[in-house]
C-alpha positions as CSV (number, residue, x, y, z in Angstrom):
1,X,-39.0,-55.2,-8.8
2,X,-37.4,-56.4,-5.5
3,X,-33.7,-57.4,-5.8
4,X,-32.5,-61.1,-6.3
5,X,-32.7,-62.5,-2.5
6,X,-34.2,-59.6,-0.8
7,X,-37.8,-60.1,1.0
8,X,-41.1,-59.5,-0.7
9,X,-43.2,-57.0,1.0
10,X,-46.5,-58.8,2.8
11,X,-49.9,-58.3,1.0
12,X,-52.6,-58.4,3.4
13,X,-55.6,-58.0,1.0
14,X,-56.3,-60.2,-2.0
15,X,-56.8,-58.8,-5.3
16,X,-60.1,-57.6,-7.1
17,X,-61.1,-60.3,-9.8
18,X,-60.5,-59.0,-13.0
19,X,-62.7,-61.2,-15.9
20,X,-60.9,-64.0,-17.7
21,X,-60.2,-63.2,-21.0
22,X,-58.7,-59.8,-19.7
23,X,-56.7,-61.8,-17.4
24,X,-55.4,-64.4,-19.8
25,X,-54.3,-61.2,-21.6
26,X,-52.5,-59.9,-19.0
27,X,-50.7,-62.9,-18.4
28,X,-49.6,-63.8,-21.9
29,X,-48.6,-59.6,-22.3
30,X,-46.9,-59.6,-19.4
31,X,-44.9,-63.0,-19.9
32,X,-44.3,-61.5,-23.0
33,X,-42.5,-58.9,-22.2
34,X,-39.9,-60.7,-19.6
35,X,-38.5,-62.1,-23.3
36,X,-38.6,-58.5,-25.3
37,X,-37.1,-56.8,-22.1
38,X,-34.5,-59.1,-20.7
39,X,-32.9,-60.6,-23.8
40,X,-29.3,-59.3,-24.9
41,X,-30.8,-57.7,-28.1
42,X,-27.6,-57.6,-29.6
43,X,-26.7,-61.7,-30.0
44,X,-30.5,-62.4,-29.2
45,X,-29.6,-64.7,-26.0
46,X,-32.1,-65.4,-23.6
47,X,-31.2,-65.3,-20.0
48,X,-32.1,-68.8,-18.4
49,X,-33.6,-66.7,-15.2
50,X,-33.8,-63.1,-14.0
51,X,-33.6,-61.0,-12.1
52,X,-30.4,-62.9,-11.0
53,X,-27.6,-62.9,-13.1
54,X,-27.4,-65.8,-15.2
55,X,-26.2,-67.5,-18.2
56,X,-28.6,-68.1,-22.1
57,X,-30.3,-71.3,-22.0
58,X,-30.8,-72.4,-25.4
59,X,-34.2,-73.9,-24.5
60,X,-35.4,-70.1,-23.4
61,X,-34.2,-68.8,-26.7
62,X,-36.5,-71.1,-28.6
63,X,-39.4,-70.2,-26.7
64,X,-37.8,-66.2,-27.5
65,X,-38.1,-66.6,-30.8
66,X,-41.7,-68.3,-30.6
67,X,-42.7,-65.4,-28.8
68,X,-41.8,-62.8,-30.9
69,X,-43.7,-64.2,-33.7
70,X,-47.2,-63.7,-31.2
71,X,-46.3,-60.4,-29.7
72,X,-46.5,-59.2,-33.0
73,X,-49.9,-61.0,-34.1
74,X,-50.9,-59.7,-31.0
75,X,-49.4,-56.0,-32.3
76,X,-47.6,-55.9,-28.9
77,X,-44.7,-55.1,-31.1
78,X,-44.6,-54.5,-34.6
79,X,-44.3,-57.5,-37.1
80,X,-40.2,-55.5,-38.3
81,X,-39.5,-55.5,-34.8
82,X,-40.1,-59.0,-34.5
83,X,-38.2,-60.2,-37.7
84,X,-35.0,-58.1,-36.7
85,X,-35.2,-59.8,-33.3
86,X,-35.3,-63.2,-35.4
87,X,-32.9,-62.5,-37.2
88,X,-30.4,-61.4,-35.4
89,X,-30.8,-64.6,-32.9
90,X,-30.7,-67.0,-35.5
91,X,-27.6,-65.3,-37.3
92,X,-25.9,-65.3,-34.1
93,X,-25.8,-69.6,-34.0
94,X,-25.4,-69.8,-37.8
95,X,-22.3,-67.7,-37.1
96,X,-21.0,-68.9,-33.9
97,X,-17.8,-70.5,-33.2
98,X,-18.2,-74.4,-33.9
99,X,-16.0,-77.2,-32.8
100,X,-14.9,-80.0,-30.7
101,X,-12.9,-77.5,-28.3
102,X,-13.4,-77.5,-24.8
103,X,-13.8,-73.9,-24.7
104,X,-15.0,-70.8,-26.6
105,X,-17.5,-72.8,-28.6
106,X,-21.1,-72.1,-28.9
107,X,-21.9,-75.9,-30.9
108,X,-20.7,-78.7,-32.5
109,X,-22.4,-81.0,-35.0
110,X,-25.1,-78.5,-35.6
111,X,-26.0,-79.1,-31.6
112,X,-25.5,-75.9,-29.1
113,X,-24.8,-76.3,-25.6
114,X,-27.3,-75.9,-23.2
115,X,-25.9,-72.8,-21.4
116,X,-23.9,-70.3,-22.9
117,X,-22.2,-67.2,-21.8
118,X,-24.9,-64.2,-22.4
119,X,-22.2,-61.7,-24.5
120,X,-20.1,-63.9,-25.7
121,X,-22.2,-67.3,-27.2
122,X,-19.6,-68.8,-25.5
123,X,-19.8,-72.8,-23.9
124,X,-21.1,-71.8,-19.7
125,X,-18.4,-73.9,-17.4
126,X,-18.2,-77.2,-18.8
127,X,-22.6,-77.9,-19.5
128,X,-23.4,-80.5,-22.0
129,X,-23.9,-79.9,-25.8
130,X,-27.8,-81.0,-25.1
131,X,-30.1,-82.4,-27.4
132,X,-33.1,-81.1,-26.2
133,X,-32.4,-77.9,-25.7
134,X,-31.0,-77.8,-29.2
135,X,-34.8,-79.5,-30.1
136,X,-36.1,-76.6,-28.1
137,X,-34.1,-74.2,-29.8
138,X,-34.8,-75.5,-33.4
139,X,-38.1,-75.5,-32.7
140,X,-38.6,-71.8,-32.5
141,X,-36.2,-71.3,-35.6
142,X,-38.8,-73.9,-37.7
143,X,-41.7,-71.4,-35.9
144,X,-40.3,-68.3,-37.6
145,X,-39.6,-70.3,-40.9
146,X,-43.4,-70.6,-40.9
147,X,-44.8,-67.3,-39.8
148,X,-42.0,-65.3,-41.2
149,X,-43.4,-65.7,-44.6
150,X,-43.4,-62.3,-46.3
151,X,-41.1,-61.6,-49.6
152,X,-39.3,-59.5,-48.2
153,X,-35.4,-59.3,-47.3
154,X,-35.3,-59.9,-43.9
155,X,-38.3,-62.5,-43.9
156,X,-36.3,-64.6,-47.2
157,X,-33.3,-64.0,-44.9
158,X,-35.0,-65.7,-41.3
159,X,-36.7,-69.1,-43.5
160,X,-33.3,-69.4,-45.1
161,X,-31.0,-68.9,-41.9
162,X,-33.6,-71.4,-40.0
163,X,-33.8,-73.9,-43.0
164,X,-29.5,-74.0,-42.3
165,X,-29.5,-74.4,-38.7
166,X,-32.0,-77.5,-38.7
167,X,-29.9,-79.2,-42.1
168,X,-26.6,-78.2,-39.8
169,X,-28.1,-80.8,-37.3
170,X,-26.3,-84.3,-37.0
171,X,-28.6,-85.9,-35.2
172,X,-27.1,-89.5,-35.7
173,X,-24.0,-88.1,-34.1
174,X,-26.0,-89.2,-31.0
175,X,-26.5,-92.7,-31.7
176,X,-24.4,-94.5,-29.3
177,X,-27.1,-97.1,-28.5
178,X,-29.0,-96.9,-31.8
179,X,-31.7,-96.0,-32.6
180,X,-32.5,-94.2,-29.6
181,X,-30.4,-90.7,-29.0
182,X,-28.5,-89.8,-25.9
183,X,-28.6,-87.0,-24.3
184,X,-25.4,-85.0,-24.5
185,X,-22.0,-84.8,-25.0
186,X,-19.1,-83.3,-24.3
187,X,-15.1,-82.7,-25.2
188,X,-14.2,-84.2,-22.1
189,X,-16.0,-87.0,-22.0
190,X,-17.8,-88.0,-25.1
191,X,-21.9,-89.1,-25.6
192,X,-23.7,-89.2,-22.3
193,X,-24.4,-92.5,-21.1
194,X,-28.3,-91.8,-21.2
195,X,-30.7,-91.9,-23.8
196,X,-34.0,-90.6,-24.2
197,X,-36.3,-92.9,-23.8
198,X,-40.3,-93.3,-21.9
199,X,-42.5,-90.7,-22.5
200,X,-41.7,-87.1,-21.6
201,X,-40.4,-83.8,-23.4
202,X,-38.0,-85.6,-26.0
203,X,-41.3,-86.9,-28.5
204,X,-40.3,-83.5,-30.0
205,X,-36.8,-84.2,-30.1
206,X,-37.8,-87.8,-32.0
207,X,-40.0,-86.0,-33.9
208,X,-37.7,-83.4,-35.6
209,X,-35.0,-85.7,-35.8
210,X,-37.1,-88.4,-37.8
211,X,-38.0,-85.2,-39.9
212,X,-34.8,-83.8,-40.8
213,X,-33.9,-83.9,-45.0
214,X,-30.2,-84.4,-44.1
215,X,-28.9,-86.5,-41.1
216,X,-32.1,-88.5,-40.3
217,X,-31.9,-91.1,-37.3
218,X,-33.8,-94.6,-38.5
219,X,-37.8,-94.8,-38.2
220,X,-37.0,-97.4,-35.4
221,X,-36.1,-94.9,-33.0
222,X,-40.2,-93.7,-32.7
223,X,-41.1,-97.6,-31.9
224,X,-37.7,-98.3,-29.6
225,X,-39.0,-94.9,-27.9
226,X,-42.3,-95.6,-27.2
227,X,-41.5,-99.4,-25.8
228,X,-40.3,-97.4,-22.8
229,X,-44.0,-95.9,-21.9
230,X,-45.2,-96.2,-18.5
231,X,-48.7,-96.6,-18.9
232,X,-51.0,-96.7,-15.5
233,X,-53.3,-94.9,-13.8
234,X,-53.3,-92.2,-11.2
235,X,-56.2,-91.0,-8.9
236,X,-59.1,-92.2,-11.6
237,X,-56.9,-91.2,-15.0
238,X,-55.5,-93.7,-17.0
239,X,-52.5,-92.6,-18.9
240,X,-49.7,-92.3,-20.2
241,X,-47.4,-91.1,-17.2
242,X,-44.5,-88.4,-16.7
243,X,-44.4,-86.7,-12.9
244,X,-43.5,-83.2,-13.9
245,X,-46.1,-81.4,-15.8
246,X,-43.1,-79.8,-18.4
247,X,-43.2,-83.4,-20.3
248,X,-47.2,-83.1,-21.0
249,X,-46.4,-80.0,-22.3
250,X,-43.3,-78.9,-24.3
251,X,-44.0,-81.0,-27.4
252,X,-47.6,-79.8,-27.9
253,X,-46.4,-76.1,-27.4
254,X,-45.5,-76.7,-30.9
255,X,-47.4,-79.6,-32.1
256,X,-51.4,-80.1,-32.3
257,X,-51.4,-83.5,-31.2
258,X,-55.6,-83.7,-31.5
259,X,-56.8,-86.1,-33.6
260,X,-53.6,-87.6,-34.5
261,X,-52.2,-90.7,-33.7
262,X,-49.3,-93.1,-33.7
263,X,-49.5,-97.4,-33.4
264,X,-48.9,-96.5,-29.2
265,X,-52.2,-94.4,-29.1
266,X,-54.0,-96.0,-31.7
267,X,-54.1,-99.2,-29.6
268,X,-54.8,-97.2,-26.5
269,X,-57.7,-95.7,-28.3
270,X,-56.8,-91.5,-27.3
271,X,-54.6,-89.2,-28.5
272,X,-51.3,-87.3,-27.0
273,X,-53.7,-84.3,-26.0
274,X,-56.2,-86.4,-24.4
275,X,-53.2,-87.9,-22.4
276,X,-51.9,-84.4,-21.5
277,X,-55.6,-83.5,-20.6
278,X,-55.9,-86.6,-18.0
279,X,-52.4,-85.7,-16.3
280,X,-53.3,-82.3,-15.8
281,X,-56.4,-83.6,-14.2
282,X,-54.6,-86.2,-12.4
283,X,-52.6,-83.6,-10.7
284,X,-55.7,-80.9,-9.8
285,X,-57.1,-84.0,-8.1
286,X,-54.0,-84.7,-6.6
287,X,-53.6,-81.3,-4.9
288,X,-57.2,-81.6,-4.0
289,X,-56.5,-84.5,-1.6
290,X,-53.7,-82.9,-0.5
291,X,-52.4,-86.4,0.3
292,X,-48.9,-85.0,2.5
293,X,-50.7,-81.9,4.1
294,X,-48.9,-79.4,2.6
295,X,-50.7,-75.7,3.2
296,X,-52.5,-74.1,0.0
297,X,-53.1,-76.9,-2.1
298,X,-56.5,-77.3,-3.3
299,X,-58.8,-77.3,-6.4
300,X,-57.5,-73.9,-7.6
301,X,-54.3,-74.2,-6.4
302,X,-51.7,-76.9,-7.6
303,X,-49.5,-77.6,-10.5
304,X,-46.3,-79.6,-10.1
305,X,-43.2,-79.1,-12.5
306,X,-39.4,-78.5,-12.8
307,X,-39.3,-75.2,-11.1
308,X,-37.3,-74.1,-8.2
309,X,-38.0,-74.7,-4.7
310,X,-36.7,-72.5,-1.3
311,X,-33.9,-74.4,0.0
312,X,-32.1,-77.9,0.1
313,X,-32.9,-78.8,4.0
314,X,-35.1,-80.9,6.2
315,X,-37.1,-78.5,8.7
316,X,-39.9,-79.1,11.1
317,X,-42.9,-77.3,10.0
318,X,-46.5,-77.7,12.0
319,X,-44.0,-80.6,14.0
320,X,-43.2,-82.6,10.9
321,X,-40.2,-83.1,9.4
322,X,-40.3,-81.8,5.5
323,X,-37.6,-82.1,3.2
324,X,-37.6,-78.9,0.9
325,X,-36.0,-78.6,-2.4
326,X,-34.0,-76.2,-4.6
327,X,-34.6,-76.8,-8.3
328,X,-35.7,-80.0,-8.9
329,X,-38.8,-81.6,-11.2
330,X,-41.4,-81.8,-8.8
331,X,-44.4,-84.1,-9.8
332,X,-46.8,-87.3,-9.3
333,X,-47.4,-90.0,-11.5
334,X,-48.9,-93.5,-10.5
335,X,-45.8,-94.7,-9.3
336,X,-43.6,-91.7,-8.2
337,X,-44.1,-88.4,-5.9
338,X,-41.6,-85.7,-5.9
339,X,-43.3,-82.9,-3.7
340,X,-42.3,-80.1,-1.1
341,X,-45.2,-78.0,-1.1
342,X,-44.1,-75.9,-4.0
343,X,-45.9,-75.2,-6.7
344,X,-45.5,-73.4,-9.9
345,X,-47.8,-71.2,-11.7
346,X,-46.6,-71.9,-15.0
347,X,-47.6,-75.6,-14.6
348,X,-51.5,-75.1,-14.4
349,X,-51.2,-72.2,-16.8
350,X,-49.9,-73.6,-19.2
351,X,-52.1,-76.2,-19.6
352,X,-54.4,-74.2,-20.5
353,X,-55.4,-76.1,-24.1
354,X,-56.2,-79.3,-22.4
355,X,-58.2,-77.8,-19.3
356,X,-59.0,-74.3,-19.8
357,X,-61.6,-74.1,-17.2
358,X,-59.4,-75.4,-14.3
359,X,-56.3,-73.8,-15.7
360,X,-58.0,-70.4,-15.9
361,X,-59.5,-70.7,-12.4
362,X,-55.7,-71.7,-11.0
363,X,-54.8,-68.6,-12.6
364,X,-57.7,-66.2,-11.1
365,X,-56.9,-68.1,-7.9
366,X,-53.2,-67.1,-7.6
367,X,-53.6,-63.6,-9.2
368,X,-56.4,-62.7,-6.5
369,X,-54.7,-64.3,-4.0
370,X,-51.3,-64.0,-3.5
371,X,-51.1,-60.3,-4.8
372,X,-48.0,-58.6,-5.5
373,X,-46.4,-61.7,-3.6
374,X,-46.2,-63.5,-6.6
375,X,-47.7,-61.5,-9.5
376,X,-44.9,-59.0,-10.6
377,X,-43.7,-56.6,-13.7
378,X,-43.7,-59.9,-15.8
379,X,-46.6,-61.9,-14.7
380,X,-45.7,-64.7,-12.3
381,X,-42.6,-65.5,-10.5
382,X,-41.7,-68.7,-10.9
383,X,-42.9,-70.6,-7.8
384,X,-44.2,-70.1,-4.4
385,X,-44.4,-72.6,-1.0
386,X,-47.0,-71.7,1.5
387,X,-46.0,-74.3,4.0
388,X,-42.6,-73.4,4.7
389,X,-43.9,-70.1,6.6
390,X,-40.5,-69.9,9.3
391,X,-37.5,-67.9,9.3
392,X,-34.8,-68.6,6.9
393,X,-32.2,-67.9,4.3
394,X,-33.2,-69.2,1.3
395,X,-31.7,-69.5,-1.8
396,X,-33.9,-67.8,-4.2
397,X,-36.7,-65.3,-3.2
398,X,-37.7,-64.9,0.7
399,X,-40.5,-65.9,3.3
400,X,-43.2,-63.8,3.5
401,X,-44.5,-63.8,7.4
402,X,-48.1,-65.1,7.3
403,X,-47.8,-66.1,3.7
404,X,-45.0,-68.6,2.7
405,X,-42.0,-68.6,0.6
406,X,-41.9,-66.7,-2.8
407,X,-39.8,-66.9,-5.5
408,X,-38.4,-63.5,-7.1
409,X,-36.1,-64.9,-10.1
410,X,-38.5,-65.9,-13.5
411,X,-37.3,-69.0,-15.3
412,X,-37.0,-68.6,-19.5
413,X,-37.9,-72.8,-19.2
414,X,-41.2,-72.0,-17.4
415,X,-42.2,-68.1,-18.6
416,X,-42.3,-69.8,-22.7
417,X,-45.1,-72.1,-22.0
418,X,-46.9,-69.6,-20.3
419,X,-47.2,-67.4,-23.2
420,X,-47.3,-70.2,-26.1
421,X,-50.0,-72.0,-24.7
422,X,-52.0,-69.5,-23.5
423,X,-51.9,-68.9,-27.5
424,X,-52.2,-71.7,-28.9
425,X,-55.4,-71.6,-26.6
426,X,-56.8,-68.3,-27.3
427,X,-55.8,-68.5,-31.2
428,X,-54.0,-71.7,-31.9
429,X,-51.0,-69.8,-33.5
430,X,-48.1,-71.9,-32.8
431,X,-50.0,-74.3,-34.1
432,X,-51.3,-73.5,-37.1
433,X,-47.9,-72.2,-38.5
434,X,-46.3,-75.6,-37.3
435,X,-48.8,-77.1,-39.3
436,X,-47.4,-75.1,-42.5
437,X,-43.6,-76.6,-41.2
438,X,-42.9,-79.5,-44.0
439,X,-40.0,-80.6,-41.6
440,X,-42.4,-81.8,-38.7
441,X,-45.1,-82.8,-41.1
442,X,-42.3,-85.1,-42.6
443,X,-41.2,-86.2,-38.8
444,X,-44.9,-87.1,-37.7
445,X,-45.9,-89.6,-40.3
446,X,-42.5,-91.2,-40.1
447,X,-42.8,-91.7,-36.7
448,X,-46.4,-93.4,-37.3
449,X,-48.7,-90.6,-36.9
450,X,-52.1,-90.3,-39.2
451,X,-55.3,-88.6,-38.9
452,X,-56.4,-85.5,-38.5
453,X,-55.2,-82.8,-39.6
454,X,-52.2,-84.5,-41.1
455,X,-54.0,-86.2,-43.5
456,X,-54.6,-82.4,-45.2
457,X,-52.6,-80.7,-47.5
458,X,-51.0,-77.4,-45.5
């Protein structure tokens, strides 16, 4: 691995294709690994990126903890290893200091803050208690709950300790414009002013809150959510929009949403996967046109999404001017375009259930191409910008002369969907135990949702 900030070497010559299902593989073992290798195994945080020094994000230690349950169906680990992993990370935020202080708290209310320090659990600066990365977080716990599912002491000890943290959960806490639920707080200065609301990564969030057996927010809050869908259509696909990619994707790393359906869908005649399959298409045929210019994009390479971007300046490239980006959620939708020319592997990747065949050709496309460049020791780095191709500092990664700007840092946020979904794709795993879960079983239907497989006993 190259140091945080120091230059990539150039790699002149492409690499040999290698066949898909071996390359899927690769990807989802090597993604994998970034989680067994770079988590403090002693307090089970997840570093929100490395190689760079960073805080946990709670988010990154949900898709942790759903990762540990496939590296061991996939006997990348064994299934002990896994459980004392679980274990230990769900112990640590039962245990964990709680309260309304404005420091040396991991949570209050049963909600954890979104970063914390990586020895201590301890609140980052002064970050937000967040609901969705707590959603995130709970998610994985109500993962393990599932697959964990062995009499045995440690397995009885990982359904009960998950079973605590998602009954510790006040989810009406957030209810400052009821029934909707905001998206923070914190000591200093109480419930954010924002809600959750149009469609995007918080129908989980609505979902296990709806579900929860002790601090329930009204079955309102599905119906006063969707009311604030932006439905449209975008370069031949009608749907439901959200620019980034992320939003047609976090919920169904853990949901099935095929064949299931609330009153919103049922009058639009499709169901949340068929939506997520028409965005992803949406933004292949977006890259294809290639509408601004920008130097790569094409059929087999493209993918917009919160990632992070080279630098936060306006430079003339080719004799335009082009405003770059840090970290930022890129994306298009009918009525919005947040672009710079970077793009993020994990976004095409990981859409892998609704589009395998264009997902999987992104994939061979940027694993041939782009070499070493942007395929490391854990699969791909998290982004990569062909057009800005000049001199200068950036703040993550380096310019590659001849080949563009690439990242060197992985993101926790965008390695988890890589390996979930390539599961869910290859086996359906995640969602099959979710299935088993009777807390998002319970959420779905009173949000609306029937059909399917919901209609089944698990």
């Amino acid at each position: 691995m190259h140091p945080p900030g120091t230059p990539p070497q150039p790699v002149t010559a492409s690499r040999p294709a290698i066949a898909d299902a071996a390359l899927l593989e690769k990807i989802e073992r090597d993604t994998f690994q970034w989680f067994w290798d770079t988590t403090n195994p002693k307090n089970g945080l997840v570093p929100d990126r490395w190689p760079t020094k960073s805080f946990s994000s709670i988010a990154a230690v949900g898709f942790g903890l759903t990762a540990y349950g496939i590296g061991a169906e996939r006997g990348w680990i064994t299934r002990e290893q896994a459980a004392e992993r679980v274990l230990t990370t769900l112990r640590f935020f039962r245990n964990a200091p709680s309260g309304d202080a404005a420091r040396g708290m991991t949570s209050y209310k049963g909600f954890y803050y979104h970063f914390l320090d990586m020895e201590s659990g301890a609140r980052f600066e002064t970050v937000e208690l967040s609901t969705i990365d707590t959603t995130l977080m709970l998610a994985g716990a109500l993962f393990c709950q599932s697959y964990f599912d062995r009499d045995n002491p440690t397995e009885r000890a990982i359904r009960e300790t998950a079973e605590e943290l998602y009954r510790r959960a006040e989810w009406t806490f957030f209810h400052e414009r009821a029934p909707l639920v905001s998206m923070g707080w914190t000591p200093e200065n109480g419930l954010h002013d924002w809600d959750y609301t149009g469609y995007n990564e918080a129908m989980l969030l609505y979902v296990l809150a709806l579900g929860s057996p002790t601090h329930p927010i009204d079955a309102s809050a599905w119906t006063a959510y969707t009311k604030t869908y932006r439905w449209g259509t975008l370069l031949g696909q009608e749907h439901l929009n959200f620019a980034p990619l992320f939003g047609h994707q976090y919920s169904h790393v853990w949901i099935d949403f095929r064949g299931i359906q609330d009153p919103y869908m049922r009058e639009k005649g499709i169901d949340y996967f068929e939506n997520s399959r028409r965005a992803t298409i949406a933004q292949r045929e977006y890259a294809t046109v290639n509408p601004h210019g920008f130097r790569g994009y094409g059929e087999n390479v493209w993918g917009l999404t919160a990632c992070d971007g080279p630098l936060d300046a306006t430079l003339t490239i080719d004799g335009r001017p082009i405003k770059f980006m840090t970290y930022a959620a890129r994306g298009v939708a009918f009525d919005e375009v947040r672009d710079d020319g970077t793009i993020a592997p994990t976004a095409a990747i990981s859409s892998i259930p609704f589009t395998p065949e264009i997902s999987t050709a992104a994939a061979q496309e940027l694993y041939k191409r782009h070499g070493a460049n942007l395929y490391r020791q854990y699969g791909f780095v998290d982004s990569f910008n062909e057009t800005l191709n000049v001199p200068v500092k950036t703040q993550h990664g380096a310019v590659v002369p001849g080949a563009g700007w690439f990242n060197t840092d992985y993101l926790g946020i965008d390695q988890g969907p890589i390996v979930t979904m390539i599961e869910n794709h290859r086996s359906e795993l995640v969602w099959k135990m979710m299935k088993k879960n009777p807390h998002v079983r319970r959420g779905l239907q009173r949000a609306g949702f029937t059909g399917g497989w919901l209609e089944a006993q698990p």
